[in-house]
N, C-alpha and C positions, 0 to 999 in steps of 0.2 A: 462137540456133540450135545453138550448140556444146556447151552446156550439157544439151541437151534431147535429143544424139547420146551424153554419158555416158549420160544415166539409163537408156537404151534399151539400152544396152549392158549396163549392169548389171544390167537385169531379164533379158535372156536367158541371161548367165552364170545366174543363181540358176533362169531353167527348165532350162537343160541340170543344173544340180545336182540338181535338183531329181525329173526324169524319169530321174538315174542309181541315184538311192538309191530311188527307188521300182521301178526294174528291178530293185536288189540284195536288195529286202524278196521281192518276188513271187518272186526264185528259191530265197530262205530258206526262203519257206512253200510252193511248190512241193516243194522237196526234203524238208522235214518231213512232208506228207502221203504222198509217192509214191516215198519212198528205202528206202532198206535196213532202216532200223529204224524208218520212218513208221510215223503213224497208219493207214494203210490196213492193213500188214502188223500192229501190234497190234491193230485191230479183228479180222480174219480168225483169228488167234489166240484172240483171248478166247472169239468165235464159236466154235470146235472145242473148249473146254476146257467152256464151258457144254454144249453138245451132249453131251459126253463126262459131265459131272457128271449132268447128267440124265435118261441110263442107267441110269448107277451108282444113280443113286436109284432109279429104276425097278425093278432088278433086286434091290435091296435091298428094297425093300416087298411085291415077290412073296416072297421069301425067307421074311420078317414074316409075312408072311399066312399060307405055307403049314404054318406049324404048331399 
């Protein structure tokens, strides 16, 4: 019976281990997507620079044409 109170003991240390590092992954990739220089803020970026490019070509090919 006493034997059978370690191993139960030692499996719940390895889930609380276990459900800590997988809290500390979720807040890793939480903050890479939604922090200061995340993924969200370089998508929304790249989104305004294409937009921007896109213009510029635009307004370059009337330019082309019009002569």
């Amino acid at each position: 019976m006493q034997i059978h109170n370690k191993k139960s003991g030692i499996t719940l240390i390895a889930l609380i281990i276990t459900i800590i590092v997988l809290l500390i992954l979720a807040g890793v990739s939480i903050s890479m997507t939604i922090g200061k220089n995340g993924l969200l803020t370089k998508v929304q970026k790249a989104k305004e620079l294409s937009e921007i490019s896109t213009e510029e070509e635009y307004v370059n090919l009337i330019i082309i044409d019009s002569y």
